[in-house]
LONU-796553 format. One record per residue (C-alpha): residue in one letter; x, y, z. Coordinates in nm, 2 decimals, always signed. Each point is the difference from the previous one (the first is absolute). Last residue first. Example, Ala and Ser with C-alpha at 12.3 -4.5 7.8 and 13.67 -1.06 7.14 Angstrom:
<sites>
{"S" {+1.37 -0.11 +0.71}}
{"A" {-0.14 -0.34 +0.07}}
</sites>
This chain:
<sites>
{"X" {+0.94 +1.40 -3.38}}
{"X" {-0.27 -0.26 +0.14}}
{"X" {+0.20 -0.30 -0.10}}
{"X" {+0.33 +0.13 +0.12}}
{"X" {-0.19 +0.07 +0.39}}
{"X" {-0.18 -0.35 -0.08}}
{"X" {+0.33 -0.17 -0.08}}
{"X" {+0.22 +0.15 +0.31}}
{"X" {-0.21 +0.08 +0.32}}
{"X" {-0.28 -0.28 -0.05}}
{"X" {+0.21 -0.31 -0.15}}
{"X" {+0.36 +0.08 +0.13}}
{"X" {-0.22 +0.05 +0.35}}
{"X" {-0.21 -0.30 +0.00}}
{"X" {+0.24 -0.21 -0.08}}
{"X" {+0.23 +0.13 +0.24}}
{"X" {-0.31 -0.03 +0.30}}
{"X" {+0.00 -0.40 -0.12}}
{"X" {+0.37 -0.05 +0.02}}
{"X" {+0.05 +0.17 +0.30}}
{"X" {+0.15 +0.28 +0.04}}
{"X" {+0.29 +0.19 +0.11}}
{"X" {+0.08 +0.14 -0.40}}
{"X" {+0.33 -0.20 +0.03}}
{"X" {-0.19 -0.30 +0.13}}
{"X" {-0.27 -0.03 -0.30}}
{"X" {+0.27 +0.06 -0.25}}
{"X" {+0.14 -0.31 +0.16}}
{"X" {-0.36 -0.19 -0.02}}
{"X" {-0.10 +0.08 -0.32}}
{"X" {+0.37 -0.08 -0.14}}
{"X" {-0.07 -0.33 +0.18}}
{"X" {-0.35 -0.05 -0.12}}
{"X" {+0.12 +0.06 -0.35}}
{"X" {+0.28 -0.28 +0.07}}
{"X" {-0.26 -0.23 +0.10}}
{"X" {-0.23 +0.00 -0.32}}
{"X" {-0.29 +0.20 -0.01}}
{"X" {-0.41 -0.05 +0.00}}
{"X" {-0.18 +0.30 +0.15}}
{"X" {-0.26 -0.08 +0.23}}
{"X" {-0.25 +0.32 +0.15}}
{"X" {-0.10 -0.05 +0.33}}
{"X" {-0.27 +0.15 +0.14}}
{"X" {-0.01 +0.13 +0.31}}
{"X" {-0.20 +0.28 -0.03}}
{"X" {-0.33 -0.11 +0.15}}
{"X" {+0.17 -0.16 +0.30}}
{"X" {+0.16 +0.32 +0.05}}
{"X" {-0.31 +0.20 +0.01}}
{"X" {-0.15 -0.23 +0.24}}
{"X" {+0.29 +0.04 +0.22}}
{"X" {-0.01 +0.39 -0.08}}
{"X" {-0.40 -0.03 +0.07}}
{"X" {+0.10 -0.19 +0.35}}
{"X" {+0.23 +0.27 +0.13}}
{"X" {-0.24 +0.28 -0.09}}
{"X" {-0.24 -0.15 +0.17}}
{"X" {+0.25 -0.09 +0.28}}
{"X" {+0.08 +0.39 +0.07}}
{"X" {-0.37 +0.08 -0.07}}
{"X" {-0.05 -0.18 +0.35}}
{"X" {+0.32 +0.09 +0.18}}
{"X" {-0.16 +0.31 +0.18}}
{"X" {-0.36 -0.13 +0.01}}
{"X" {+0.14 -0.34 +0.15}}
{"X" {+0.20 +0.24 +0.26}}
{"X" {-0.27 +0.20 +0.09}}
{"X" {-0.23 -0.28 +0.02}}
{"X" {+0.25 -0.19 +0.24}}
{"X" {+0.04 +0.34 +0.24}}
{"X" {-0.36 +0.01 -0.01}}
{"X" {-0.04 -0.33 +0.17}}
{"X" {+0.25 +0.04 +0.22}}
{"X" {-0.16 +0.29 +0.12}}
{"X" {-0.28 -0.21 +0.06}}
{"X" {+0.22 -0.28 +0.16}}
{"X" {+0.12 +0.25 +0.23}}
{"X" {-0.27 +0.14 +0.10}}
{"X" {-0.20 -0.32 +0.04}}
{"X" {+0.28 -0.12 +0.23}}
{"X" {+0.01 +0.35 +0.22}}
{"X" {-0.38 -0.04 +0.03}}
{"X" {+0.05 -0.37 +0.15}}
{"X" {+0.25 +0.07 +0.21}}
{"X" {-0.20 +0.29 +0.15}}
{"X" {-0.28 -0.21 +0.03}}
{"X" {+0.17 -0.29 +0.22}}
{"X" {+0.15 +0.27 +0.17}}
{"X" {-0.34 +0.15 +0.04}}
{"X" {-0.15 -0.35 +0.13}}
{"X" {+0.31 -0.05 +0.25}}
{"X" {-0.13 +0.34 +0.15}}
{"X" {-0.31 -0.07 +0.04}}
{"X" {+0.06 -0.37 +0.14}}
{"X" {+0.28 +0.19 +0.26}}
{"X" {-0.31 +0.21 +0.11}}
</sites>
């Protein structure tokens, strides 16, 4: 009787681990499907980026990269973003009109 019995435990235990890892199982594929399209869109903004990072060289002496530079820090940017913004919010808006 005590083989019986060790045999069910021996069952038991082995039912409560198969449980468990099959829930455990779905609990990962939940997850991955959950984050999933988080990481696609993660990877085409990476690839995105790599596709618009192209830089654009603009001879200029020191002093000009200076006043770039201050202007830059009074506007709380950095030199590139400033560019970018005298360039797109100020010409283009005066070229358009």
């Amino acid at each position: 009787m005590k083989k019986n019995v060790l045999l069910d435990m021996i069952e038991l235990a082995k039912n409560k681990i198969l449980y468990v890892f099959r829930k455990l199982c779905l609990t990962i594929n939940r997850i991955f499907c959950i984050i999933y399209p988080y990481i696609l869109n993660i990877m085409k903004k990476i690839e995105f980026e790599l596709i618009r990072n192209e830089g654009i060289y603009v001879k200029m002496t020191d002093e000009q990269k200076e006043i770039i530079k201050k202007l830059a820090r009074c506007q709380k940017k950095s030199s590139s973003d400033f560019v970018k913004w005298v360039i797109f919010s100020k010409y283009i808006n005066d070229f358009i009109k």
